[in-house]
C-alpha positions as CSV (number, residue, x, y, z in Angstrom):
1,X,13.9,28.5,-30.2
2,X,13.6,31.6,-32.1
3,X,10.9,34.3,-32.6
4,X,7.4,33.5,-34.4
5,X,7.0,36.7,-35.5
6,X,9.5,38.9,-37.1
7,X,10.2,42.1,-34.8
8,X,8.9,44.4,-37.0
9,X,5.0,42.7,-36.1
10,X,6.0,43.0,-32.3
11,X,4.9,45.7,-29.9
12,X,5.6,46.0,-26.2
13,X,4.0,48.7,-23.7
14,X,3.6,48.7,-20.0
15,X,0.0,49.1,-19.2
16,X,-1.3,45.5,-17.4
17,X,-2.3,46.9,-13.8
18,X,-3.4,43.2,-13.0
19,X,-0.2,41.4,-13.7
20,X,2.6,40.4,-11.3
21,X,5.8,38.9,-12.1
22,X,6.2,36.9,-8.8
23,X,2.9,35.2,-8.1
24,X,4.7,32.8,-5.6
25,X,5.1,35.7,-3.3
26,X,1.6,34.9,-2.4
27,X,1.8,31.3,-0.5
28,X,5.1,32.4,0.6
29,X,3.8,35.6,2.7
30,X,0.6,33.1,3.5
31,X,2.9,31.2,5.2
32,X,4.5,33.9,6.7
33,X,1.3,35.1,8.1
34,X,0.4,31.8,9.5
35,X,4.0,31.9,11.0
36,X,4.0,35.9,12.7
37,X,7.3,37.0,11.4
38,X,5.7,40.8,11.7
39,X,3.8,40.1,14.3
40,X,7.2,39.1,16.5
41,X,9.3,42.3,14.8
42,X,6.4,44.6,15.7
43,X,6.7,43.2,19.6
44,X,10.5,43.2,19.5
45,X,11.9,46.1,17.0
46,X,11.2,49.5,18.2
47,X,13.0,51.6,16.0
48,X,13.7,55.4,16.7
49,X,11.8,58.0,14.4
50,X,9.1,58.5,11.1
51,X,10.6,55.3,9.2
52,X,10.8,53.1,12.4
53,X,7.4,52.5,12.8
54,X,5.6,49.8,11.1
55,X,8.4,47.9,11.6
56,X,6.4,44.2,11.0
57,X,5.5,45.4,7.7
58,X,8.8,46.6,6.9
59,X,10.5,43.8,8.1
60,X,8.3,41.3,5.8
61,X,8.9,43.8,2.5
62,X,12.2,43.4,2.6
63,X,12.1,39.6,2.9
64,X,9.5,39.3,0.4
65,X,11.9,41.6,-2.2
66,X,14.5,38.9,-0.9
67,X,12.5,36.2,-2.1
68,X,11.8,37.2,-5.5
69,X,15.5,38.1,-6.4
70,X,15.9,41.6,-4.9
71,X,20.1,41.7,-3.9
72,X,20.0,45.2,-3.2
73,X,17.1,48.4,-1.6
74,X,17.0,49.7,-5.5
75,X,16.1,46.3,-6.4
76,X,13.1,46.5,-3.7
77,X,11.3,48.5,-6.3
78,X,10.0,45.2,-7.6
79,X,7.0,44.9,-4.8
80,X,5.6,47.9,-6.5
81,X,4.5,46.7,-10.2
82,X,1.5,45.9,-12.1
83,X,-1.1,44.4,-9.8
84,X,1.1,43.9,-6.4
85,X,-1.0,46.2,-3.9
86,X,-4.1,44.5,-5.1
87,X,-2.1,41.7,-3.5
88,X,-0.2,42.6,-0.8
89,X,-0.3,45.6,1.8
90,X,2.7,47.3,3.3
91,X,4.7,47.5,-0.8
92,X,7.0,50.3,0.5
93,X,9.6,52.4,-1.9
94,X,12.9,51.4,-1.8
95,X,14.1,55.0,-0.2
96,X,12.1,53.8,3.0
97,X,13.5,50.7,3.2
98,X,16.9,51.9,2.9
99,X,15.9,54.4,5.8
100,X,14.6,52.0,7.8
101,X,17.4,49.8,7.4
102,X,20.3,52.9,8.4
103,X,17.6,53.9,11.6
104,X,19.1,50.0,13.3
105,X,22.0,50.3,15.8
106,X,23.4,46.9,17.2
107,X,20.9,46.5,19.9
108,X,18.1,46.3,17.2
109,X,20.2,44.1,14.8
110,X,20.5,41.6,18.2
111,X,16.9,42.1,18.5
112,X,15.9,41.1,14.8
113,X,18.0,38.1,15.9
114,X,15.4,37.1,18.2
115,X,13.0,37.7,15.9
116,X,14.3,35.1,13.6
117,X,15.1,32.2,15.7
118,X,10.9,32.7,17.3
119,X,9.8,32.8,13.9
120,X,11.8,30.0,12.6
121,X,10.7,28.0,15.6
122,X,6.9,28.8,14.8
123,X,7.6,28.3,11.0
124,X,9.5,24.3,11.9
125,X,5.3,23.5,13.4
126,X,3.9,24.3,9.9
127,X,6.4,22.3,7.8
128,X,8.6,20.1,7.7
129,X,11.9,21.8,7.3
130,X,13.6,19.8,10.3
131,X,12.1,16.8,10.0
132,X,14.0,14.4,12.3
133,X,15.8,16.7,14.1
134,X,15.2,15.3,17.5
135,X,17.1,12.0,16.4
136,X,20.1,13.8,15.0
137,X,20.8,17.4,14.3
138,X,24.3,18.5,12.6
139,X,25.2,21.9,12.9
140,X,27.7,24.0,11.0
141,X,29.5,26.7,11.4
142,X,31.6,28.9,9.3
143,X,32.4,32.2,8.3
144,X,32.6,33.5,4.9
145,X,34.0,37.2,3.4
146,X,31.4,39.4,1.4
147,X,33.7,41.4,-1.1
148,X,33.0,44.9,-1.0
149,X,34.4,48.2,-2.6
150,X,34.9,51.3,-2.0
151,X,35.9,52.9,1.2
152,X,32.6,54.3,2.4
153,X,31.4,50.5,3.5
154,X,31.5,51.0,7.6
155,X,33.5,48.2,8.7
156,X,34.8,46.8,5.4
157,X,38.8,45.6,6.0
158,X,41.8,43.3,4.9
159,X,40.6,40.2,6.6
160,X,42.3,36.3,6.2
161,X,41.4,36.3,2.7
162,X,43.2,39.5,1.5
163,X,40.6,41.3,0.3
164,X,38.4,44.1,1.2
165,X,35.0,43.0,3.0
166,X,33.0,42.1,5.2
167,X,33.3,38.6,7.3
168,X,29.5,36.8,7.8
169,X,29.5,34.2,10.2
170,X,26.7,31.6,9.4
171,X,25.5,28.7,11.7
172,X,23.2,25.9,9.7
173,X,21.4,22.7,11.1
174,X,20.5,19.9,8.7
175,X,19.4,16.3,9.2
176,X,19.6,13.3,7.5
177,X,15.9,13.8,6.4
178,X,16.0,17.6,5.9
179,X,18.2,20.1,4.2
180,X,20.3,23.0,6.2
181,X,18.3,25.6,7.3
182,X,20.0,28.9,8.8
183,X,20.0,28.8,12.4
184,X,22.4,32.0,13.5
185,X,24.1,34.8,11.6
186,X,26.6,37.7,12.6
187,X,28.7,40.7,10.5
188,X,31.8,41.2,12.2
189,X,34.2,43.8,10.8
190,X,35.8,42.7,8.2
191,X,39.4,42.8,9.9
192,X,37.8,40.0,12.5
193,X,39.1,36.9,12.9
194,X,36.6,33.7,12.2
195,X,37.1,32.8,16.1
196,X,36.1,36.3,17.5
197,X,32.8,36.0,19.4
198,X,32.7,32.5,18.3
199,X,32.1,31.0,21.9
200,X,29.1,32.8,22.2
201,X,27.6,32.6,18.5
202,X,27.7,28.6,19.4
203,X,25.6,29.3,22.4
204,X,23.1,30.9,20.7
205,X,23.2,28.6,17.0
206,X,23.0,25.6,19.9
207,X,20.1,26.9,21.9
208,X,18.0,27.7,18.7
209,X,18.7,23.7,17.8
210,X,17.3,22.8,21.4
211,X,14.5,25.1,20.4
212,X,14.0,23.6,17.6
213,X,13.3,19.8,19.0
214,X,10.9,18.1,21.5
215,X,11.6,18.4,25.2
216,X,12.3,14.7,25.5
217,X,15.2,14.6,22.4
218,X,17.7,12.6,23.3
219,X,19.6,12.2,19.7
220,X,22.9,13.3,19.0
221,X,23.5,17.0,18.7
222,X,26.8,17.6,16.7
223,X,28.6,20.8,16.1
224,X,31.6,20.4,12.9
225,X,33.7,23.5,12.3
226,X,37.6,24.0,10.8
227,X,40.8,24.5,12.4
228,X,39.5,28.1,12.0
229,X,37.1,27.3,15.2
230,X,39.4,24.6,17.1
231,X,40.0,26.5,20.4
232,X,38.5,26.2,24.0
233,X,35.8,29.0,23.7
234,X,33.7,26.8,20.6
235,X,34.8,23.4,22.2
236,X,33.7,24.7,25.9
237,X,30.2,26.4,24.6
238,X,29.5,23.2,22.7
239,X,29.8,21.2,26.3
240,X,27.5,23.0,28.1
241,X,25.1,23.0,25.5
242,X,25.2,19.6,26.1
243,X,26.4,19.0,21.8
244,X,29.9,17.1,20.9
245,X,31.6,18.4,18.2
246,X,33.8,17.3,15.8
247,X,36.3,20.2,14.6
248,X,39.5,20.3,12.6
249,X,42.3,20.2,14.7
250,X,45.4,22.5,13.8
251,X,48.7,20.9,13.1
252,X,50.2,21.9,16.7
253,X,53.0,20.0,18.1
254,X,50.9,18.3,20.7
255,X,48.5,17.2,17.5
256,X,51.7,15.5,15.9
257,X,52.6,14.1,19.3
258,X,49.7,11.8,19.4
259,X,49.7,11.1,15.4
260,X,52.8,9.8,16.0
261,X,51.8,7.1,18.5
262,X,49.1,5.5,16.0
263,X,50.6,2.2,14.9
264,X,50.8,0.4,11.1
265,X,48.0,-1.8,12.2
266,X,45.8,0.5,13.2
267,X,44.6,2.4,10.2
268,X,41.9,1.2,8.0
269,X,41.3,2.0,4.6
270,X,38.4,4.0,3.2
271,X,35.7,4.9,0.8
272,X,38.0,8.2,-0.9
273,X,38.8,10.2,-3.7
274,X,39.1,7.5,-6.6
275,X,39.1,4.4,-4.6
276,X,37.8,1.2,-6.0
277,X,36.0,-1.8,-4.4
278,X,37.6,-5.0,-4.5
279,X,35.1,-7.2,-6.0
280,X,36.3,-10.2,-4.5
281,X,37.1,-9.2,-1.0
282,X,34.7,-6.2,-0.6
283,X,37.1,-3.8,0.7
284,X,37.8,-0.4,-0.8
285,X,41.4,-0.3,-2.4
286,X,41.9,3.2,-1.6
287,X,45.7,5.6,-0.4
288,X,43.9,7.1,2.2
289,X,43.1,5.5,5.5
290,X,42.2,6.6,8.9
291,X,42.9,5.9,12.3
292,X,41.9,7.1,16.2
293,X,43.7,8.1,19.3
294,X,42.8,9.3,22.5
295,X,43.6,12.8,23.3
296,X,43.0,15.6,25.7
297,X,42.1,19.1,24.0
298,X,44.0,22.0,25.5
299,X,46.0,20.7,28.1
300,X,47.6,23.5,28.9
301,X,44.7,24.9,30.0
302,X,44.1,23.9,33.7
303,X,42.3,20.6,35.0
304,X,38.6,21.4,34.7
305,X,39.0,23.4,31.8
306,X,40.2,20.8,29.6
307,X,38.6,18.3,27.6
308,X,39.0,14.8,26.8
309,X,37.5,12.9,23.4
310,X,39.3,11.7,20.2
311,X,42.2,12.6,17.6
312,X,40.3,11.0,14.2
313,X,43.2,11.1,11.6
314,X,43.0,10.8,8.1
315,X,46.4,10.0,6.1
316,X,47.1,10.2,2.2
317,X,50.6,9.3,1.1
318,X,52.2,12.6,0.2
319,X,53.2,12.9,-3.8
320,X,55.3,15.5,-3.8
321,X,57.9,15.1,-1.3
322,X,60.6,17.4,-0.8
323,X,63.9,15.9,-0.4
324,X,65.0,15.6,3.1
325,X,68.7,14.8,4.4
326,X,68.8,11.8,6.2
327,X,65.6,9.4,6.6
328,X,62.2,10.5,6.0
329,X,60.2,11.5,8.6
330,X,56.7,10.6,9.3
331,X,55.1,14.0,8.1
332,X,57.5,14.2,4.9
333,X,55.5,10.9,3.4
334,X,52.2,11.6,4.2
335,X,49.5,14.4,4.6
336,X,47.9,14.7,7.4
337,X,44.1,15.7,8.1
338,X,43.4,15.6,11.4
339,X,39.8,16.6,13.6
340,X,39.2,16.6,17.7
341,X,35.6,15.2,18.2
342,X,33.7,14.4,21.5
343,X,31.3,12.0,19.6
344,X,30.8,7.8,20.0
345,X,31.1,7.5,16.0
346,X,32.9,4.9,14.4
347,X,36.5,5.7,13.3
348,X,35.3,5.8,10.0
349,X,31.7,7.1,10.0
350,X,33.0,9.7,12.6
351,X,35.7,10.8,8.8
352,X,32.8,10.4,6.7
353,X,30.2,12.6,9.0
354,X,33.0,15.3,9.7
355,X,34.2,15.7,5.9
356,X,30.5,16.3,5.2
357,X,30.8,19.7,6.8
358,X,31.6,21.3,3.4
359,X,27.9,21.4,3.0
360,X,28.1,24.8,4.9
361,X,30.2,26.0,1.7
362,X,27.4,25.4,-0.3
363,X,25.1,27.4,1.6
364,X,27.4,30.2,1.2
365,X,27.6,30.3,-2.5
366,X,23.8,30.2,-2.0
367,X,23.7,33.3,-0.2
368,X,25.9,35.2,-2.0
369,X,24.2,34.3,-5.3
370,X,20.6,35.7,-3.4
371,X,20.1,38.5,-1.2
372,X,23.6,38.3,-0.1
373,X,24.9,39.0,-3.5
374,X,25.5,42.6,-1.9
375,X,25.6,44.0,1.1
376,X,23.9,47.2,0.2
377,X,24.5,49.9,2.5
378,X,27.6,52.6,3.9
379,X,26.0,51.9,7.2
380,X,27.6,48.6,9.6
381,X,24.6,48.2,11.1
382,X,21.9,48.2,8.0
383,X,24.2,45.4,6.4
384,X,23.9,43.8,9.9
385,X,20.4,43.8,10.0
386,X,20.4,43.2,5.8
387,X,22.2,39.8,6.7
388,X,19.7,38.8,9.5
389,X,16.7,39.6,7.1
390,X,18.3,37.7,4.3
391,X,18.9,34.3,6.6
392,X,14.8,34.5,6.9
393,X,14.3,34.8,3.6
394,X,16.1,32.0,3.1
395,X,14.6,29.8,5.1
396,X,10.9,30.9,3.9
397,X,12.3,29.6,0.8
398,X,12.9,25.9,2.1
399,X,9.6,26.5,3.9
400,X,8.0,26.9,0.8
401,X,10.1,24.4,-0.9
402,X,9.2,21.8,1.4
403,X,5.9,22.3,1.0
404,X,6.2,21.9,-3.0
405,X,7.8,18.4,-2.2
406,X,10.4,16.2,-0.9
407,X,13.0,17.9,-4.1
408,X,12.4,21.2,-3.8
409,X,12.5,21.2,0.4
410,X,16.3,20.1,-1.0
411,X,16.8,22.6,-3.7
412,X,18.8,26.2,-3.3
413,X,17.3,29.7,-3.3
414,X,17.5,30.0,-7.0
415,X,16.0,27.5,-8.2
416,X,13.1,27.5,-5.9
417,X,12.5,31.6,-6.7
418,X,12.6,30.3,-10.5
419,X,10.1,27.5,-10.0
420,X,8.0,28.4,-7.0
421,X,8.3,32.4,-6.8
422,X,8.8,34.0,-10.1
423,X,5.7,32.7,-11.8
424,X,3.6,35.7,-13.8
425,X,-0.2,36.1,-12.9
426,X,-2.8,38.1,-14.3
427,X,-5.6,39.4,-11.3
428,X,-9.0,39.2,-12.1
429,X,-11.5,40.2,-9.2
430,X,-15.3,39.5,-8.9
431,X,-17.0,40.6,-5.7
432,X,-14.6,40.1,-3.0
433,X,-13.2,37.0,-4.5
434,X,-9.3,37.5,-6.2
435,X,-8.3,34.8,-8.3
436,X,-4.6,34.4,-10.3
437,X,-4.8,33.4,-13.6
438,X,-1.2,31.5,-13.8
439,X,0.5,30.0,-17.3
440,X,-0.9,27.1,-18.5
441,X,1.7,23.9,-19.1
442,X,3.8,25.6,-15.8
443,X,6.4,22.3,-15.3
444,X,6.1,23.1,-11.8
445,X,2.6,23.2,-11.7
446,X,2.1,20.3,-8.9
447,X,4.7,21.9,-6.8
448,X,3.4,25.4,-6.7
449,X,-0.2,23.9,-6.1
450,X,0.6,22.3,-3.6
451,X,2.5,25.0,-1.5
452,X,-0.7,27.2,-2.4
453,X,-2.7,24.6,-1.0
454,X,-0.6,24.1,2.5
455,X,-0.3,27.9,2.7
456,X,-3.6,29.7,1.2
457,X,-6.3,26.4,1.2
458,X,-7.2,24.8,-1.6
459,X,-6.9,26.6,-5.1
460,X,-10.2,27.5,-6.4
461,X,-10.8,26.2,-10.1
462,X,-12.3,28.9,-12.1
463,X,-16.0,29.1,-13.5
464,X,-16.2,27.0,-17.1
């Protein structure tokens, strides 16, 4: 592609009042009207002082600047072009944002968390972003370190990872019909550890899942989770919430105990990294192979407090052995990968289902390459409250996805705000009637339509 014109015939000037850059923005706060996120942060945020009030409409800004690419409270600046307040009401500056953001203290940031979980529960009745959830519901958890610099970030510190940040802990739900939404978030200081609080962030990820489905859903509810998360708090929270989980186990002595009982005959063979199928026989000809054993989690704990399930093992012969004296041992010719779960699973479906956890990771690099891409403020809580905001922005982006069709509902952030969100309009008016004149041949067209339709009504076809 190159230019049609040579530059010397072009011109630019900004003067359009009646364009927008992000004409998507308009099914996607439809939706959110039809779903009440301002309705429920003007019932459950009441923030001190001038830039507290209006908190609904300031709450639904900053997701909408989420939306269309905004990463940081500069970047908010973007709700205030061309023809957006014929459009929208409540297109704040950026400088009140940012106040509004630094007025939270913890208490509000836990009380934005309600918000979110109501309004994702009212937004799951208007589309179909957890279809089949009452049959089976996986939910993640993880935690992942938001790089920072500078020492003026409140909280920032030398975590696991070595380097200066903040540590986000993330809790998604997906289904085998529907991609992960975002069901819990938390900012601990970066110097936290990915267990701290964890016990209780499971409660809360868990009862937003039971929200979530019918009354009468009787499908299995499982939590995964890394070694990171393998400890009685998680594994205790997860029981009463009536979930099983199936979580990485650490390679403890009592771990290689009970590894060390499995038998020859009793590992099978599976579907891994470059294995074949035998065309003859049907069976994968494959190094790594798992196995089962019975075990009881933390039995040093007392009686009632521990808990019985299932060592699922996964062994690969181990290539670079170091020389030993004497005979090899056991864990000298083969790795180990080994996960506690609580779940009836098949030896090998139970392997498959757990190592599909690394979907979590994915959501992650999603996030950080959104409205996670910074956290933007000196002040704890404001990035706190950032992060909360930014987990609804992301799922009013499946929302709307979903409602484009069965591949977007599946696609990331980015490529819905490319196809679905950042689409230029031109306003026209006539009487009371507002129509958006979008670019002809849009690829997406069909999509977009059709999230217009589910959100707005039918689009009206101009007048020939």
């Amino acid at each position: 592609m190159q230019l049609f014109h040579s530059s010397s015939r072009l011109s630019a000037t900004f003067d359009d009042t009646n364009l927008v850059s992000a004409a998507g923005l308009v099914p996607a706060m439809a939706l959110a009207v039809k779903t009440g996120p301002s309705d429920l942060a003007d019932a459950w945020l009441t923030l001190p002082g001038y830039f507290g009030a209006n908190s609904g409409l300031k709450v639904t800004a900053l997701v909408a600047g989420m939306l269309a690419g905004a990463d940081s409270i500069d970047d908010m600046a973007l709700l205030r072009h061309g023809g957006m307040k014929k459009l929208f009401v409540g297109t704040y500056a950026p400088s009140t944002l940012g106040s509004f953001l630094r007025s939270f203290t913890f208490g509000h940031v836990r009380r934005l968390d309600a918000v979110a979980w109501r309004w994702l529960v009212n937004v799951a009745a208007h589309t179909p972003i957890v279809t089949g959830i009452d049959d089976y519901a996986l939910v993640d958890i993880d935690d992942t370190i938001k790089e920072v610099h500078g020492y003026q970030k409140q909280g920032s510190g030398y975590g696991y990872s070595g380097v200066r940040g903040l540590n986000a802990l993330i809790g998604i739900v997906s289904t085998p019909q529907a991609a992960p939404i975002i069901i819990g978030s938390r900012l601990p200081k970066g110097a936290a550890g990915s267990p701290r609080d964890a016990g209780k962030f499971v409660g809360d990820v868990l009862a937003t899942v039971k929200r979530l489905r019918s009354q009468t859903a009787a499908g299995l509810m499982l939590l995964r989770a890394d070694s990171a998360f393998y400890g009685h708090a998680v594994v205790a929270a997860a029981h009463r919430a009536g979930a099983k989980v199936s979580i990485t186990a650490r390679m403890d002595p009592a771990v290689k105990r009970a590894i060390g009982t499995i038998t020859d005959d009793q590992w099978t063979t599976i579907n891994y990294t470059d294995a074949i199928r035998d065309e003859a026989t049907g069976a994968w000809i494959s190094s790594a192979e798992v196995a089962e054993v019975r075990f009881t989690a933390f039995s040093s704990r007392k009686k009632a407090e521990r808990i019985v399930g299932r060592l699922v093992v996964r062994r690969i012969p181990e290539l670079n052995q170091k020389a030993t004296e004497g005979q090899p041992t056991l864990f000298d010719t083969h790795r180990f990968h080994a996960f506690f779960t609580t779940s009836d699973l098949d030896t090998v479906t139970a392997d498959q289902t757990h190592r599909q956890h690394a979907i979590i990771e994915q959501i992650n690099a999603d996030h950080k390459d959104s409205a996670l891409a910074h956290l933007p403020s000196g002040v704890f809580t404001a990035n706190a409250a950032w992060l909360v905001l930014a987990t609804i922005a992301f799922n009013l982006s499946r929302a709307v996805g979903s409602l484009a069709g069965a591949d977007l509902g599946k696609a990331r952030s980015g490529t819905i705000r490319r196809k679905l969100i950042s689409i230029p309009a031109r306003i026209s008016t006539s009487a009371r009637k507002i129509t958006l004149h979008l670019p002809t041949s849009w690829p997406w067209e069909p999509g977009w339509t059709a999230a217009f339709a589910a959100a707005c009504g039918p689009p009206q076809t101009a007048a020939t």
